[in-house]
C-alpha positions as CSV (number, residue, x, y, z in Angstrom):
1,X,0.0,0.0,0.0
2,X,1.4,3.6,-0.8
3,X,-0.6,5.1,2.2
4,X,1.3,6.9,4.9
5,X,0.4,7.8,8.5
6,X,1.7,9.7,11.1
7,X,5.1,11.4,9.7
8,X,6.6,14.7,10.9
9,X,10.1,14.3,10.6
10,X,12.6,14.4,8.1
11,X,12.9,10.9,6.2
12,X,15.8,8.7,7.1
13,X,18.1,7.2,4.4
14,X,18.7,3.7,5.8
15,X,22.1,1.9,5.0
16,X,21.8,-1.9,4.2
17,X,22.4,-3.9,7.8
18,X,23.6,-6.5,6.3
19,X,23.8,-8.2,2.6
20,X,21.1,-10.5,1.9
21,X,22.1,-13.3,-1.1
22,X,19.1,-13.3,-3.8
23,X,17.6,-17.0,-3.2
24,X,17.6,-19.4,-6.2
25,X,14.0,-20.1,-7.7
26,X,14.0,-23.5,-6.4
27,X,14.3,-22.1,-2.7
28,X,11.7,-19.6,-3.1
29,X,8.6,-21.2,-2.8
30,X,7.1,-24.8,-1.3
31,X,9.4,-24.4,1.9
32,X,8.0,-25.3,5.0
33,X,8.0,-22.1,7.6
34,X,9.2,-19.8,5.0
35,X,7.0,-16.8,3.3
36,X,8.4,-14.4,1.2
37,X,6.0,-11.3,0.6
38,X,5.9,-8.5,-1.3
39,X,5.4,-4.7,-0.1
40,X,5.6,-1.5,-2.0
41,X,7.7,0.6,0.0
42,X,10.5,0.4,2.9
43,X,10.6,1.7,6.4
44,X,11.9,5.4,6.3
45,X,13.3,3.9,9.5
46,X,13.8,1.1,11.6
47,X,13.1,3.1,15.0
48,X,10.3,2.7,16.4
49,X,10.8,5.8,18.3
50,X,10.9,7.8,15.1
51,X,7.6,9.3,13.7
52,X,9.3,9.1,10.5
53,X,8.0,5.9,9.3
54,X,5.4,5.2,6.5
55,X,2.1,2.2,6.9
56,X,4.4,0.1,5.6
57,X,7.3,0.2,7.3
58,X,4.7,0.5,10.4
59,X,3.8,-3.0,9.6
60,X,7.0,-4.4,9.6
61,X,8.2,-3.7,12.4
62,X,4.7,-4.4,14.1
63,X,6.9,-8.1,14.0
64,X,9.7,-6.6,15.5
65,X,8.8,-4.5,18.1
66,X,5.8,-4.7,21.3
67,X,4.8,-2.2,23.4
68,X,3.9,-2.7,27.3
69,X,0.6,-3.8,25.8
70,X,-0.5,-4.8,22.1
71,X,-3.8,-4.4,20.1
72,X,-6.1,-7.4,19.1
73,X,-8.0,-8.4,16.3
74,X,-11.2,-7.0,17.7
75,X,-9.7,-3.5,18.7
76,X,-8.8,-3.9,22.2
77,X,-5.6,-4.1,24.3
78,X,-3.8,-7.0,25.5
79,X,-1.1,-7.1,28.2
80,X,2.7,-7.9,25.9
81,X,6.0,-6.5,27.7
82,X,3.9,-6.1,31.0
83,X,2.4,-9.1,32.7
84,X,-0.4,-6.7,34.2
85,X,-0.9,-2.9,35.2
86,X,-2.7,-1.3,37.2
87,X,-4.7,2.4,37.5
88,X,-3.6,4.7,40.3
89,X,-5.1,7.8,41.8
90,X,-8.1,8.0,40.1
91,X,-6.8,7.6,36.8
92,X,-3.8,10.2,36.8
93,X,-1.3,7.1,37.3
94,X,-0.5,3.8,35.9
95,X,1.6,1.1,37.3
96,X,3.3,-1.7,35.0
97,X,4.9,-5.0,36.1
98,X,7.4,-6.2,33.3
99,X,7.1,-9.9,32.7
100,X,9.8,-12.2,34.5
101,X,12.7,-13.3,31.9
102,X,11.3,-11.2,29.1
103,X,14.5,-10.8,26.9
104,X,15.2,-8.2,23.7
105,X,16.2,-10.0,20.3
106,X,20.4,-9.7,21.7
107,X,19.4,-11.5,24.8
108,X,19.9,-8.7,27.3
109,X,17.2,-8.9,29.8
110,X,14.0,-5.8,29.5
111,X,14.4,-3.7,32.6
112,X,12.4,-0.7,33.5
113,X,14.6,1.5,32.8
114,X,14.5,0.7,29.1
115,X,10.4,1.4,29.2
116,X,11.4,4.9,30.9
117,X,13.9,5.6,27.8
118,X,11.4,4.5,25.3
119,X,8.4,6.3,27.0
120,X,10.7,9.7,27.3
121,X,11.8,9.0,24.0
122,X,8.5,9.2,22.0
123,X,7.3,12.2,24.2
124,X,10.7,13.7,23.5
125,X,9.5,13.2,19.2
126,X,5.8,14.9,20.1
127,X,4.3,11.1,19.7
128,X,0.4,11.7,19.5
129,X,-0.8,11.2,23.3
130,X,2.6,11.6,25.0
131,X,2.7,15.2,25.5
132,X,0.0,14.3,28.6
133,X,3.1,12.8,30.7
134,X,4.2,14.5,33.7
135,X,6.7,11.9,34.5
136,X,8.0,8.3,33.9
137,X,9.6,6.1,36.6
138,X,11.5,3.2,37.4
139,X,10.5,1.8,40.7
140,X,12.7,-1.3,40.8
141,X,14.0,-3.3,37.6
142,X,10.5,-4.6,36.5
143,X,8.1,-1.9,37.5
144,X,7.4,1.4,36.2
145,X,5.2,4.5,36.6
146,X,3.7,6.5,34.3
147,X,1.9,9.9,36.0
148,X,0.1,12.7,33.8
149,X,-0.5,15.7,34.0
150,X,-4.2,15.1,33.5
151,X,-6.5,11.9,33.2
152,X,-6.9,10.7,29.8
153,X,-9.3,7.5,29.9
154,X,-7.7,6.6,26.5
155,X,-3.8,6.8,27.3
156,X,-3.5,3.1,27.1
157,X,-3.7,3.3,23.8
158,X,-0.4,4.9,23.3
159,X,1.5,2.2,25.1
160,X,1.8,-0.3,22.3
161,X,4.8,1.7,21.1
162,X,7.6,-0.7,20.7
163,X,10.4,-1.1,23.8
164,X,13.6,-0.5,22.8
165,X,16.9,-1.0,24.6
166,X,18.6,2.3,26.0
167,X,21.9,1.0,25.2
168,X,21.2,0.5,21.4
169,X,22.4,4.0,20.3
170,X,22.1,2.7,16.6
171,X,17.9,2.1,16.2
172,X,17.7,3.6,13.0
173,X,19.4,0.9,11.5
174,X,19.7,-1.8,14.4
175,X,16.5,-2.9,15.4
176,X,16.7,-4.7,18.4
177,X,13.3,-5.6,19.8
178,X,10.9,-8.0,21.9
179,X,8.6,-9.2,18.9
180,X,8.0,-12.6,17.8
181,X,10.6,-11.8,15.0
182,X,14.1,-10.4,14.5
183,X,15.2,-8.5,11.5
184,X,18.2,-10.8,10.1
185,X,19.3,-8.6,7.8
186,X,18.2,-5.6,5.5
187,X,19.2,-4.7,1.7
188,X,17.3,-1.5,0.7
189,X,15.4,-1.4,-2.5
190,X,15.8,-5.5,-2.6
191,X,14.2,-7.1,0.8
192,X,14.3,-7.7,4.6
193,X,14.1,-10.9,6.4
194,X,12.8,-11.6,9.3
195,X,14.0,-14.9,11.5
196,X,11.6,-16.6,14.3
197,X,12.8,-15.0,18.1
198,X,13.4,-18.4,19.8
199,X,12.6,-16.3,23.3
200,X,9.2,-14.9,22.1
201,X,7.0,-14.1,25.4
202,X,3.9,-16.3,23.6
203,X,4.5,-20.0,23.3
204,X,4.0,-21.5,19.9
205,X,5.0,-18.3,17.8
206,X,5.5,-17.2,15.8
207,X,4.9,-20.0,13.4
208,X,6.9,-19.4,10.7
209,X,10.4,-19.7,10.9
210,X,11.5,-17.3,8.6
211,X,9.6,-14.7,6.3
212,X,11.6,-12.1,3.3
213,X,9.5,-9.1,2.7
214,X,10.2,-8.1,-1.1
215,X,10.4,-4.5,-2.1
216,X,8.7,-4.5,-5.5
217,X,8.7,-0.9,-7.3
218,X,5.0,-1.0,-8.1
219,X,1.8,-2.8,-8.3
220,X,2.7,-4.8,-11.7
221,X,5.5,-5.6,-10.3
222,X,3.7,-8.0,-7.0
223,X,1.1,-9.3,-9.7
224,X,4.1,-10.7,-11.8
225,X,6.2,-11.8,-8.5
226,X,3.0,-13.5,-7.5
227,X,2.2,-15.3,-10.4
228,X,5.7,-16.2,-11.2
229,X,6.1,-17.6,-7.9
230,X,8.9,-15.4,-6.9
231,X,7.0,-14.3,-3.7
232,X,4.1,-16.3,-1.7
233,X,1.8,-13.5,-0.5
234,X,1.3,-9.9,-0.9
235,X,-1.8,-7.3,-0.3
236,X,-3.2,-6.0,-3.5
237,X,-6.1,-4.0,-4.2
238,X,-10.1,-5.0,-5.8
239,X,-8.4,-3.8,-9.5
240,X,-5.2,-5.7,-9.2
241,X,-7.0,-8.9,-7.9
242,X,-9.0,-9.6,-10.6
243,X,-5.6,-9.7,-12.7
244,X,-4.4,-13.1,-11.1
245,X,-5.3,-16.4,-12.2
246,X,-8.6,-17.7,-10.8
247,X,-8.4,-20.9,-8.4
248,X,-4.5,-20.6,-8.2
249,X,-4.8,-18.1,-4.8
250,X,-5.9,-18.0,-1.3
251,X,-8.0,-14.3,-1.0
252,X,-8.1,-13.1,2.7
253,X,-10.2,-9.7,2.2
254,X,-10.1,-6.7,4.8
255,X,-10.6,-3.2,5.0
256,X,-7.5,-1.4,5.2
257,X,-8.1,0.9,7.9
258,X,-7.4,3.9,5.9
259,X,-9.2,6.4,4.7
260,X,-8.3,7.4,1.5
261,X,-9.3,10.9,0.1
262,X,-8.3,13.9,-2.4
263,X,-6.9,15.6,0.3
264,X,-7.1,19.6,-0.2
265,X,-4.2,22.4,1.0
266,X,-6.5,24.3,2.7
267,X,-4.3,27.3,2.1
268,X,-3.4,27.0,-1.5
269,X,-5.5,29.5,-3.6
270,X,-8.4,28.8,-4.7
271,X,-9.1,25.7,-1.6
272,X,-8.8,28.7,0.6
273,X,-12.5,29.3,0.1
274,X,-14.5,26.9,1.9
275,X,-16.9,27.4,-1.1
276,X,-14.6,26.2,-3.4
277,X,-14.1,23.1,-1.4
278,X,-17.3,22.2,-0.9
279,X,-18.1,22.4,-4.8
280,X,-15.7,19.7,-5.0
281,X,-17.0,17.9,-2.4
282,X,-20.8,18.0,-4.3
283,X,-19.0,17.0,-7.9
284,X,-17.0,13.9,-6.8
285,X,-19.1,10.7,-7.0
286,X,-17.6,8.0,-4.6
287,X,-19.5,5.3,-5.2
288,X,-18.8,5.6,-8.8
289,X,-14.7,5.7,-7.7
290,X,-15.3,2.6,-6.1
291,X,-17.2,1.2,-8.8
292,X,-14.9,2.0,-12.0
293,X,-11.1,2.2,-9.9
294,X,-11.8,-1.0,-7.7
295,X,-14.3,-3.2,-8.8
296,X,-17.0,-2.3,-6.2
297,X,-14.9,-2.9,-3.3
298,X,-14.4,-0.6,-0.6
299,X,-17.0,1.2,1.9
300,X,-18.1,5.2,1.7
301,X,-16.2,7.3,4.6
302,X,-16.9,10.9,4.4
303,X,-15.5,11.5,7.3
304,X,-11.4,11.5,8.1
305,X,-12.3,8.3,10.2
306,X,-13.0,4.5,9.2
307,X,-16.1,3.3,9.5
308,X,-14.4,0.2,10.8
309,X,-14.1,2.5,13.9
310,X,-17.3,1.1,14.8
311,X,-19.4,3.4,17.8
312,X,-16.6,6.4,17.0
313,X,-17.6,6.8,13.4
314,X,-20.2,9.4,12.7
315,X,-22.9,7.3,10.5
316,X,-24.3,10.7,9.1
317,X,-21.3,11.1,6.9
318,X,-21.2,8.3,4.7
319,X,-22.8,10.5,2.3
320,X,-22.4,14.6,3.4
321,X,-22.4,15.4,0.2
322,X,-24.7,13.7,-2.4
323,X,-23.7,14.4,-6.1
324,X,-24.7,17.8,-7.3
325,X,-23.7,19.5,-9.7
326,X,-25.9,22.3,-10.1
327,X,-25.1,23.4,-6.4
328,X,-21.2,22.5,-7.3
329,X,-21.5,25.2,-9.9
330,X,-23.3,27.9,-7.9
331,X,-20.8,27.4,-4.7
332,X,-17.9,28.3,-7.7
333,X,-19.7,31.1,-9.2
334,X,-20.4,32.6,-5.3
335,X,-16.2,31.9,-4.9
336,X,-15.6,34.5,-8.1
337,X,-14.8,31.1,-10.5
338,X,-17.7,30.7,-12.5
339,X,-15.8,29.4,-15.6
340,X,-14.1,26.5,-13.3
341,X,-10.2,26.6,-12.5
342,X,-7.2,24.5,-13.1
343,X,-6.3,21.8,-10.4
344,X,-3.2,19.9,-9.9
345,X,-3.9,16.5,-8.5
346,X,-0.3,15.0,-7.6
347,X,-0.2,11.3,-6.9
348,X,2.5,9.0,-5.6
349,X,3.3,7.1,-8.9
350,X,4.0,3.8,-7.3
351,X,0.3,2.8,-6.5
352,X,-2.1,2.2,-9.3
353,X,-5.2,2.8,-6.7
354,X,-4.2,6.5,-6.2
355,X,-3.6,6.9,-9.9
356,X,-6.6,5.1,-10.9
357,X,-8.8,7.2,-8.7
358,X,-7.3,10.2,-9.5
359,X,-8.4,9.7,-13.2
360,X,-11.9,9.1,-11.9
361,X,-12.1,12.1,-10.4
362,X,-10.3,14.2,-13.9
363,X,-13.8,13.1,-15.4
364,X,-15.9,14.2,-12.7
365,X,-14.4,17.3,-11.7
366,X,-14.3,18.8,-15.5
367,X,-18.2,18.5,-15.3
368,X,-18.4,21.7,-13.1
369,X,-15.4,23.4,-15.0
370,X,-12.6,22.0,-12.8
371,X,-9.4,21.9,-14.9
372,X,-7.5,18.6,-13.1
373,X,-4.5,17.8,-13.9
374,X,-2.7,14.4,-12.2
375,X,1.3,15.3,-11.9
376,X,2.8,11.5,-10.9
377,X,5.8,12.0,-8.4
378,X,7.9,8.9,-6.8
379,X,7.4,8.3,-3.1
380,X,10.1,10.4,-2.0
381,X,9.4,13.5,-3.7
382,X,5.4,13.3,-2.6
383,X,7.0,13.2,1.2
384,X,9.4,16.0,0.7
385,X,7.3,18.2,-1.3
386,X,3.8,17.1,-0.5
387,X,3.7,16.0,2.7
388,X,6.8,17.8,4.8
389,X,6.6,21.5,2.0
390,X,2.8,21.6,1.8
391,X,3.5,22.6,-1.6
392,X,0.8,21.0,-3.6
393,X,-2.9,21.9,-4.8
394,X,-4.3,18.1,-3.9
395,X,-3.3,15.5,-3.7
396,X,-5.1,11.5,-3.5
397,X,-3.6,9.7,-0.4
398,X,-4.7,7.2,2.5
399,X,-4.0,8.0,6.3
400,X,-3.8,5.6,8.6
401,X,-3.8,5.5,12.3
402,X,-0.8,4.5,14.5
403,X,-3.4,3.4,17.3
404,X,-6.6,1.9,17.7
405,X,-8.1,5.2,18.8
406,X,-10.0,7.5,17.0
407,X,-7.4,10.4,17.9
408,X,-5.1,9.2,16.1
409,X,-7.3,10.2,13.0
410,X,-8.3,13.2,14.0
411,X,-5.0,14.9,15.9
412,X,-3.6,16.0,12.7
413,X,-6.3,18.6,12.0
414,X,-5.8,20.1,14.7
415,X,-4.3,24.0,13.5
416,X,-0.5,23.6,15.2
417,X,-0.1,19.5,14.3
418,X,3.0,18.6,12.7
419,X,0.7,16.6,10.4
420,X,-1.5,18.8,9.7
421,X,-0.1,19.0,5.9
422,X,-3.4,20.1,4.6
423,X,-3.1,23.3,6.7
424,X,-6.4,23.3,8.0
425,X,-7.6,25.7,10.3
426,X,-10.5,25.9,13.1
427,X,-10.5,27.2,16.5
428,X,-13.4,25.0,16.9
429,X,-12.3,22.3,16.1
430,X,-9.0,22.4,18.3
431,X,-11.0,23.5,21.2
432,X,-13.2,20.2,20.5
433,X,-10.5,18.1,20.0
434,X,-8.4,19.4,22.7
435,X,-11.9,18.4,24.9
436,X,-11.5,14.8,23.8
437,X,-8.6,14.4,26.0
438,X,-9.4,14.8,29.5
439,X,-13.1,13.9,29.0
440,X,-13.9,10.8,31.5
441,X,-16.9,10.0,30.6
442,X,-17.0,7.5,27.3
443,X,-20.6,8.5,26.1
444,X,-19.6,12.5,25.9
445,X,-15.9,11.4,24.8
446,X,-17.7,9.7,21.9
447,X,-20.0,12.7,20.8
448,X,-17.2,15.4,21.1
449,X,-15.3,12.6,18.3
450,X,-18.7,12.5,16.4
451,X,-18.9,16.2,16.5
452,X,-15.4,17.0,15.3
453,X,-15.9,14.6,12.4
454,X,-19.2,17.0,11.7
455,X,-16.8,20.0,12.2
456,X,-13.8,18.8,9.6
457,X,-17.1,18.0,6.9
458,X,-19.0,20.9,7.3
459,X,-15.9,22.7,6.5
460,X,-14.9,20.4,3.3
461,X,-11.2,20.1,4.5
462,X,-11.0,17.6,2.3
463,X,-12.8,15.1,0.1
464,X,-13.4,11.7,2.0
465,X,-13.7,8.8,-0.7
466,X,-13.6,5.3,1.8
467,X,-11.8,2.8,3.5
468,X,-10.1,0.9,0.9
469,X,-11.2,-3.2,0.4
470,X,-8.0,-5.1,-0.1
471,X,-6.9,-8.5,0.0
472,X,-3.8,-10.4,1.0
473,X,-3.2,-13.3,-1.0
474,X,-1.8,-16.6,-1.2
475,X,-0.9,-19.3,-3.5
476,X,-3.7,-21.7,-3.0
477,X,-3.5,-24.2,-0.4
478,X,0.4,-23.0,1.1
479,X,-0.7,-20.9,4.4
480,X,-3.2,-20.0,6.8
481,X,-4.0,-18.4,10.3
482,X,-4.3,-14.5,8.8
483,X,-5.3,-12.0,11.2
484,X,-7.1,-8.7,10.7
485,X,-6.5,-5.8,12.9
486,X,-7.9,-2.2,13.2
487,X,-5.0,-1.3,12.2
488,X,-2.9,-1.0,8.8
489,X,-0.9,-4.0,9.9
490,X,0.4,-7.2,8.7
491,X,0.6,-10.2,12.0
492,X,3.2,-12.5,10.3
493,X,3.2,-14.3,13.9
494,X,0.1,-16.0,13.5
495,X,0.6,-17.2,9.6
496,X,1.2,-21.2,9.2
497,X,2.8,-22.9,6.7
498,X,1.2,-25.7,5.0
499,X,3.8,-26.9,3.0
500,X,4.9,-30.4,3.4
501,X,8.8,-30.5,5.2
């Protein structure tokens, strides 16, 4: 997936940590505990402490890394580095108790101090929900305290960011973690591989012994890896799935958990004018994206949340604003563009949904004058120039969320977020947002979320197409035991080989 999530730091060029020799056809595939899988891009970085990361990367080192608790399948939180916590003085503490013998991939034992240095760490790099820490603290070598400065009933949430060790000074390019796997070795632009941790915490995983993740350039390139047999699995979108041969692959579907959307610079002339935005808004059909670009896979957002999100997404929004284009062309006329203007739509090149969708919406948008134009850019000129300048008219993206709650969504509109690359501006919504965080109460915590989503629509900040259907696939028959999270993640833990030995 070309996606990206939470990034506000400069990108990280990563050295190769070791060489790893291309295998031979024959070793490739029908290997018992083996998986070789394709992705589309690399991790910016292999720190978990660095915000620098993209989804991808994000889901790699998902393998590599736990936090003092993990997210499940169904959304929650399960204890991982700590063997149980505890809430303290009404809700402005929490106390952690590391698990006996837990051990990082280099064998050192995990000691409290190492969870103060990650904590400090990511609050040090503005993590979202970090900033609420008045202090970190090692009581004794396997318990820690975390005190804030003011409740927040969903700061859990923020402790699944991975443990590192304080002595590794090197974590951009040393990853050194508790996860069920360990990085082996990494060639950029070629692949990483990941061997099974022999001291994993669960018994019985990971399952696989071994799994190399495949950088392939672009979407052709995983359909002809896949059907060549030069890698096992890879996830691939409704328009690239009905390429592959039918009957020769395992299809394991699953929303992404990223909203994708023609995101608008909200202070690039003429998406200044909320007018102007919302005109877009009324012109762009959605279901008819998701018909022609992906086969009739994928579910309406409308909102900068997933509707996966379950009791946090607004339902209202599926559809805020039905096609029309009569009241498209009146809100332009009212802006001072009655003829229509010219619109740059730049696109990461490297993924064919973005492209696809963008020459959807080329069609659409010329129906109430709109001049668009897609400009194709490779992945790291959209993050320097799109994403870190803010030098772009739109652009067709999907954000993800680096936690299972909703904040992590909606923190980047807030009007001083380092992510807020769409430069959007409301006092009321940061005043709504900044509400969310100490509110107690779960029922008024959910409407203030409900609300903001309102806020960010009724302003058109940006156009919300949907949370993207796609599949993970398999050759027929070769693996099972794929688990789908909330999250933009890939759980190579669970995955069994069927493959005869």
């Amino acid at each position: 997936m070309k996606p990206i999530g939470w990034i506000n730091a400069s990108i990280l060029i990563i050295a190769a940590v070791s060489l790893a020799p291309a295998l031979p056809q024959s070793d490739r595939t029908g290997r018992a505990g083996e998986l070789r899988f394709g992705f589309s891009t690399e991790p910016a970085t292999l720190d978990p402490l660095s915000p620098a990361n993209t989804a991808d990367g994000r889901s790699i080192l998902f393998n590599v890394f736990e936090g003092l608790v993990k997210p499940t399948p169904d959304g929650g939180l399960e204890p991982a580095a700590a063997e149980n916590y505890t809430v303290e003085q009404d809700g402005f503490a929490y106390s952690f108790t590391l698990r006996e013998g837990l051990l990082f991939h280099d064998g050192s034992p995990v000691a409290a101090e190492d969870v103060v240095f990650t904590l400090e760490t990511a609050r040090a790099n503005r993590f979202e929900g970090f900033a609420g820490i008045a202090a970190v603290e090692a009581l004794d070598r396997r318990n820690v305290r975390i005190t804030l400065k003011e409740k927040d009933p969903e700061f859990l949430a923020n402790l699944t960011i991975g443990i590192v060790p304080k002595s590794n000074g090197s974590r951009e390019t040393k990853a050194i973690g508790t996860g069920p796997f360990i990085i082996d070795s990494y060639t950029t632009q070629q692949s990483l591989v990941l061997v099974k941790n022999p001291h994993y915490r669960k018994p019985g995983y990971p399952k696989l012994d071994k799994v190399t993740i495949v950088f392939v350039a672009d979407s052709d390139g995983l359909l002809t890896a896949l059907r060549g047999g030069n890698i096992d699995g890879a996830a691939i979108t409704g328009s690239l799935l009905q390429q592959l041969p039918e009957n020769s692959f395992d299809i394991v579907p699953g929303y992404s958990n990223m909203a994708q959307l023609l995101a608008l610079n909200n202070s690039a002339k003429p998406l200044d004018d909320v007018r102007v935005r919302r005109a877009l808004n009324y012109a762009v059909d959605v279901q008819e994206i998701i018909d022609t670009a992906f086969y009739g896979r994928g579910e309406p957002s409308g909102s900068p949340l997933i509707p996966g999100l379950g009791r946090y997404y607004e339902t209202s929004l599926k559809n805020p604003y039905p096609v029309n284009i009569a009241r498209a062309k009146s809100l332009l006329a009212e802006a001072g563009y009655p003829g229509g203007f010219p619109l740059e739509i730049t696109v990461p090149s490297a993924y064919v949904m973005h492209i696809d969708t963008a020459q959807v919406l080329v069609n659409q948008l010329g129906k109430i004058g709109v001049d668009a134009t897609i400009k194709q850019v490779d992945w790291a000129t959209w993050l320097s120039e799109v994403y870190q300048g803010r030098h772009f008219q739109a652009t067709i993206i999907s954000l993800d969320s680096n936690s299972i709650s909703p904040r992590s969504f909606l923190a980047r509109y807030r009007s001083n977020a380092g992510s807020n690359f769409i430069n959007f501006k409301s006092a009321d919504f940061d005043s709504l947002y900044d509400a969310s965080l100490s509110e107690p109460d779960d029922a008024k915590r959910t409407a203030i979320y409900k609300n903001a989503q309102k806020l960010i629509s009724d302003n058109a900040a940006s156009v919300y197409i949907q949370d993207i259907l796609g599949f993970k696939v398999f050759p027929r028959g070769r693996f099972s035991g794929l688990l789908n999270y909330p999250l933009s993640v890939t759980d190579f833990s669970t995955i069994n080989s069927l493959a005869s030995k």
